[in-house]
VEXFI-213428 format. One record per residue (C-alpha): residue number from 1; residue in three letters; x, y, z. Coordinates in steps of 0.2 Angstrom, whole numbers, plus 5000, padded with zeros to 4 digits. Layout:
N
   num   residu      X      Y      Z
   NUM      ALA      X      Y      Z
...
// end
This chain:
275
   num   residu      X      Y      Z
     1      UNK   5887   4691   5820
     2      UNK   5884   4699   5802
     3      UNK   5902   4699   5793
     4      UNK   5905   4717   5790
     5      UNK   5914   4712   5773
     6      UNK   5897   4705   5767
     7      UNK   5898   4708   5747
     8      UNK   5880   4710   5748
     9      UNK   5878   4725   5760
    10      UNK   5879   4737   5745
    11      UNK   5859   4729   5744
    12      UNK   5854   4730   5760
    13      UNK   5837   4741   5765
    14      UNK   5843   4760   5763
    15      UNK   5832   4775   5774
    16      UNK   5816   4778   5765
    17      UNK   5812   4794   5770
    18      UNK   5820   4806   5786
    19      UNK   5809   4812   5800
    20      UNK   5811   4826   5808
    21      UNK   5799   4826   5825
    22      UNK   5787   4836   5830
    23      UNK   5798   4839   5847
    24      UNK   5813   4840   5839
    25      UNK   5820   4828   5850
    26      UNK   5820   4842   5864
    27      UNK   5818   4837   5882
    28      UNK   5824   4821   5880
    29      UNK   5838   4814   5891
    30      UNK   5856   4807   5883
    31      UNK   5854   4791   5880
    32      UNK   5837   4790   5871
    33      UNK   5841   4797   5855
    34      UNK   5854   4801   5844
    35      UNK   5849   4817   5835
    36      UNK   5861   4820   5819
    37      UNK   5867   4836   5814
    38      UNK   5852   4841   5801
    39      UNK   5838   4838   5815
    40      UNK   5833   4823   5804
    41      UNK   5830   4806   5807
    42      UNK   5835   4792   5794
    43      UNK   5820   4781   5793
    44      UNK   5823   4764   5787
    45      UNK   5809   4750   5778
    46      UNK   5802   4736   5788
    47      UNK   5810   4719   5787
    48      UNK   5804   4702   5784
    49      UNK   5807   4699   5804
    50      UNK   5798   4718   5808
    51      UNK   5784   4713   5800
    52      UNK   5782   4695   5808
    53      UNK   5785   4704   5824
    54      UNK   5771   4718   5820
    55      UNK   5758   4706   5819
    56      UNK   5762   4694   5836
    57      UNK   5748   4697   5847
    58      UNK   5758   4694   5862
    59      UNK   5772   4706   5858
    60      UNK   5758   4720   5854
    61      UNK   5750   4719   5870
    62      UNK   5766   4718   5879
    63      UNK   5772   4735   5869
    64      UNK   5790   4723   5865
    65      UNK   5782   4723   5844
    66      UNK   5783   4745   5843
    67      UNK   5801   4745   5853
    68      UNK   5808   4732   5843
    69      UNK   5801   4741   5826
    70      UNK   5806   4756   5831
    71      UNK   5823   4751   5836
    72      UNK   5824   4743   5817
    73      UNK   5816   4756   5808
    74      UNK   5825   4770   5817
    75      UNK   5840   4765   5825
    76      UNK   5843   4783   5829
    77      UNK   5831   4781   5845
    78      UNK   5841   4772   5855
    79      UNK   5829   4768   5870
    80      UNK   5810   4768   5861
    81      UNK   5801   4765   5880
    82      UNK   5807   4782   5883
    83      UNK   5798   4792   5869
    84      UNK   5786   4804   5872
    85      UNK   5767   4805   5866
    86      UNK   5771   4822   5857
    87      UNK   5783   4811   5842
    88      UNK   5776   4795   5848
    89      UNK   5761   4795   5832
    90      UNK   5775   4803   5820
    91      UNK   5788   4791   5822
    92      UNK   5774   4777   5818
    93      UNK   5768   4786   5803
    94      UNK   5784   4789   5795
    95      UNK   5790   4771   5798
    96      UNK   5773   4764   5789
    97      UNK   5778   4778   5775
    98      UNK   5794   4772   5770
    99      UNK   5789   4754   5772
   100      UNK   5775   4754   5761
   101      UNK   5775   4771   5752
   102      UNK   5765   4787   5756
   103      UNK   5747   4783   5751
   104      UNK   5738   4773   5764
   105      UNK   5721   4768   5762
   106      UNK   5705   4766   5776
   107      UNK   5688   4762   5777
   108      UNK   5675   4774   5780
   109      UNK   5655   4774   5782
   110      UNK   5650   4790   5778
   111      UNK   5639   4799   5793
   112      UNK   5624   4802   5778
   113      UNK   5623   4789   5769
   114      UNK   5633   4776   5778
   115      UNK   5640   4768   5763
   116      UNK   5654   4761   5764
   117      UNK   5671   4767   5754
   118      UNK   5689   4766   5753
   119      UNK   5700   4782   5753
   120      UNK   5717   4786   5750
   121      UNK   5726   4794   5767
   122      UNK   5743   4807   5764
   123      UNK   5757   4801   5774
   124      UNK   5767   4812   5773
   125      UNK   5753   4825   5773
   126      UNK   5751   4820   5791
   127      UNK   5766   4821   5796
   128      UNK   5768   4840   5791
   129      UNK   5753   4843   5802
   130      UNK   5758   4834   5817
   131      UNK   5765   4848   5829
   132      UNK   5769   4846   5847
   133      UNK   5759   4852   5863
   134      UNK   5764   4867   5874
   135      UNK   5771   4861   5890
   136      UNK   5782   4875   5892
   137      UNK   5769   4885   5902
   138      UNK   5761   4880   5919
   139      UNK   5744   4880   5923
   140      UNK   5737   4892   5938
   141      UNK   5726   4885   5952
   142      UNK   5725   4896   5964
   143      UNK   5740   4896   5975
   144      UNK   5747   4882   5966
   145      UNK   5755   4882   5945
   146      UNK   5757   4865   5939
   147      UNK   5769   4860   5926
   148      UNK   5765   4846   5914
   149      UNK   5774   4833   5903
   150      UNK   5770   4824   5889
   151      UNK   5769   4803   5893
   152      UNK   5780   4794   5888
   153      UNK   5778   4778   5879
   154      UNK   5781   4764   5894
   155      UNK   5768   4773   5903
   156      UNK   5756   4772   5888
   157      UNK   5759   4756   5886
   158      UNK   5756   4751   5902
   159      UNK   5738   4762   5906
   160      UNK   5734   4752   5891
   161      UNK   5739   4734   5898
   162      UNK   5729   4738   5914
   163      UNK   5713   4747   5905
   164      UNK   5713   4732   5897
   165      UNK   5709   4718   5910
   166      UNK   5698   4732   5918
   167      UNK   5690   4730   5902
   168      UNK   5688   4710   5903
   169      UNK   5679   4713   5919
   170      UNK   5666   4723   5912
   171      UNK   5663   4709   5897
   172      UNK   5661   4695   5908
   173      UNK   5645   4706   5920
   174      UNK   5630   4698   5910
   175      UNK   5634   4680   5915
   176      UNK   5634   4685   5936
   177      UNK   5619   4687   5946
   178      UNK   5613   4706   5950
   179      UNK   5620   4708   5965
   180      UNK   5638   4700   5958
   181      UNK   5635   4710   5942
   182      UNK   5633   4727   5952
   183      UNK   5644   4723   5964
   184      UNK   5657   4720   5949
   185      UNK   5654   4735   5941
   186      UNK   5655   4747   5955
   187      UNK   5674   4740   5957
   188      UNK   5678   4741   5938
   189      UNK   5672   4760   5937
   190      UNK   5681   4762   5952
   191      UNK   5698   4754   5944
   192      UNK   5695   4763   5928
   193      UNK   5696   4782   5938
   194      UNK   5711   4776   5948
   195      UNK   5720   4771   5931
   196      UNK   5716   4790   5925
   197      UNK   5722   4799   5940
   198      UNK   5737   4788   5943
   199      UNK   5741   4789   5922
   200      UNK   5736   4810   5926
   201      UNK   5748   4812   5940
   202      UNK   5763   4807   5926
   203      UNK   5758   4819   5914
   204      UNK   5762   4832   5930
   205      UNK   5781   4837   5932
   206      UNK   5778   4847   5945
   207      UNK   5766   4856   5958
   208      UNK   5774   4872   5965
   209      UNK   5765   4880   5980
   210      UNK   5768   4895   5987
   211      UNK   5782   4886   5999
   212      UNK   5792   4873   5989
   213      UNK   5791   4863   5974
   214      UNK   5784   4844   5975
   215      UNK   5787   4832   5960
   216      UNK   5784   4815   5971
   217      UNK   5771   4808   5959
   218      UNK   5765   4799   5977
   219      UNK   5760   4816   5984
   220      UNK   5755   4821   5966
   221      UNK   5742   4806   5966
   222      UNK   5737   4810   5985
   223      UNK   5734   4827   5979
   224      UNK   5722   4823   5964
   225      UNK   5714   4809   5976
   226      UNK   5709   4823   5989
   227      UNK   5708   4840   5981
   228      UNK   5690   4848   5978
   229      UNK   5680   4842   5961
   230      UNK   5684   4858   5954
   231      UNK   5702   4858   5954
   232      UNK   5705   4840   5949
   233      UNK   5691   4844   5933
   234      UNK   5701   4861   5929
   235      UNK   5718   4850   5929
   236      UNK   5711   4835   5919
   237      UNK   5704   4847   5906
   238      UNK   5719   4857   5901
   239      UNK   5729   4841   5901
   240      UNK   5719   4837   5889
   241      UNK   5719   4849   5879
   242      UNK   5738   4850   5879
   243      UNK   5737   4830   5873
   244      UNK   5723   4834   5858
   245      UNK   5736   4849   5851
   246      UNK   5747   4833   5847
   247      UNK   5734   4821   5841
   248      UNK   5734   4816   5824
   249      UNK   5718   4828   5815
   250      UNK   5703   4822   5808
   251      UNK   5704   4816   5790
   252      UNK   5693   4827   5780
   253      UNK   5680   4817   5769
   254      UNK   5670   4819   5755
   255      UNK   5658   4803   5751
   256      UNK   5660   4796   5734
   257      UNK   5640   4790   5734
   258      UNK   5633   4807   5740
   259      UNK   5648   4818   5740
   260      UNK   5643   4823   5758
   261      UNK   5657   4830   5768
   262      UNK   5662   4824   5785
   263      UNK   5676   4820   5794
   264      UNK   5684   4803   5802
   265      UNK   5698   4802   5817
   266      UNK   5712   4793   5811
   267      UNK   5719   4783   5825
   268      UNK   5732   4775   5827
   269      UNK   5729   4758   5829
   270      UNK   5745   4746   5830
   271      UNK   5738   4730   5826
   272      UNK   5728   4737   5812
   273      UNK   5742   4749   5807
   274      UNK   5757   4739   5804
   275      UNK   5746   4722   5804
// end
């Protein structure tokens, strides 16, 4: 317990920077985060035991590193498993910003040259940009209008954990025999589209038919499993397209070597972020 008459609090980490996010904390239910009365989250630095955290593997892969940092650095979110994609990206930014300042560097290998460089990233720059997705209007497939939702981060995380032993399958195939390697492969690409449909049906709030509204993410998933090609393309799509209106932009780049312009996703990466 941390006595509260501790003569050295005056010294303790003040908020960095204030957040506002790109959701405005709308949808979200009571409990998961305490929104002040300026719409503005304070946003504290990074401590010695953050940034030990930040960089276990174990507590990356698991997803327990970003709730714990985000618990820390924003102790305004109250319950960090339950934040959405839409402010997911902005919260991570602005925590990086106010531990370690605004500029943020990358490497980059331009697309003419491919010479290698270093290049100062806006922090806060991206964080003005960052705006979050229409979910507010449903999508028309014939009879049917389907209501989306953005993810939120516990069903990130865990798509993530299970793409990744998907992926351990594919990088042991050259050591089996033919047969075993095609056999292999057959149930890893099979694995890899029931992770998408089953991660898909969560991003749908509801399918409303002409007769009632389902939003059992069992008959959700039965429905993606069976409707026609076209349908479940149509769907997937403007999921997608909702999910790229939140993503971080492209950095725009102009090579230092041959002043050639191009541009470079900027992903957020946590191990390489906050590592």
């Amino acid at each position: 317990m941390i006595a509260t008459n501790n003569p050295l609090k005056q010294y303790f980490r003040r908020p960095a920077i204030y957040l506002k996010l790109p959701s405005g904390g709308a949808g979200y239910p009571p409990g998961v985060i305490n929104i002040p009365e300026s719409g503005e989250l304070p946003v504290y630095p990074m401590t010695a035991i953050d940034e030990i955290t930040s960089k276990t593997p174990d507590a990356l892969f698991s997803g327990t590193a970003i709730v714990e940092l985000i618990k820390s650095c924003i102790p305004d979110i109250k319950d960090p498993w339950s934040i959405n994609s839409t402010d997911l990206d902005a919260i991570l930014v602005a925590i990086k910003s106010a531990t370690q300042g605004n500029d943020f560097e990358i490497e980059s290998a331009c697309t003419a040259c491919s010479e290698i460089s270093t290049y100062g990233v806006n922090l806060i720059g991206i964080l003005a940009e960052l705006k979050p997705g229409d979910y507010s209007k449903e999508l028309d497939v014939g009879d049917l209008k389907i209501k989306f939702r953005p993810l939120l981060y516990k069903e990130m995380n865990d798509a993530a954990k299970t793409q990744f032993e998907v992926q351990k399958i594919f990088s042991n195939l050259e050591s089996l025999p033919e047969e075993q390697r095609n056999a292999k492969t057959q149930e890893a690409v099979k694995s890899i589209t029931e992770i998408t449909m089953q991660l898909l049906s969560k991003t749908i709030e509801y399918i409303q038919t002409p007769g009632t509204q389902v939003t059992e993410k069992a008959f959700i998933l039965d429905f993606l499993h069976n409707c026609d090609k076209i349908t479940y393309i149509t769907i997937r799509d403007h999921h997608a397209k909702l999910k790229e209106q939140t993503d971080i932009k492209p950095l725009k780049i102009k090579c230092i070597h041959c002043q050639h312009e191009y541009e470079q996703p900027f992903i957020l990466n946590a191990s390489d972020f906050f590592g």
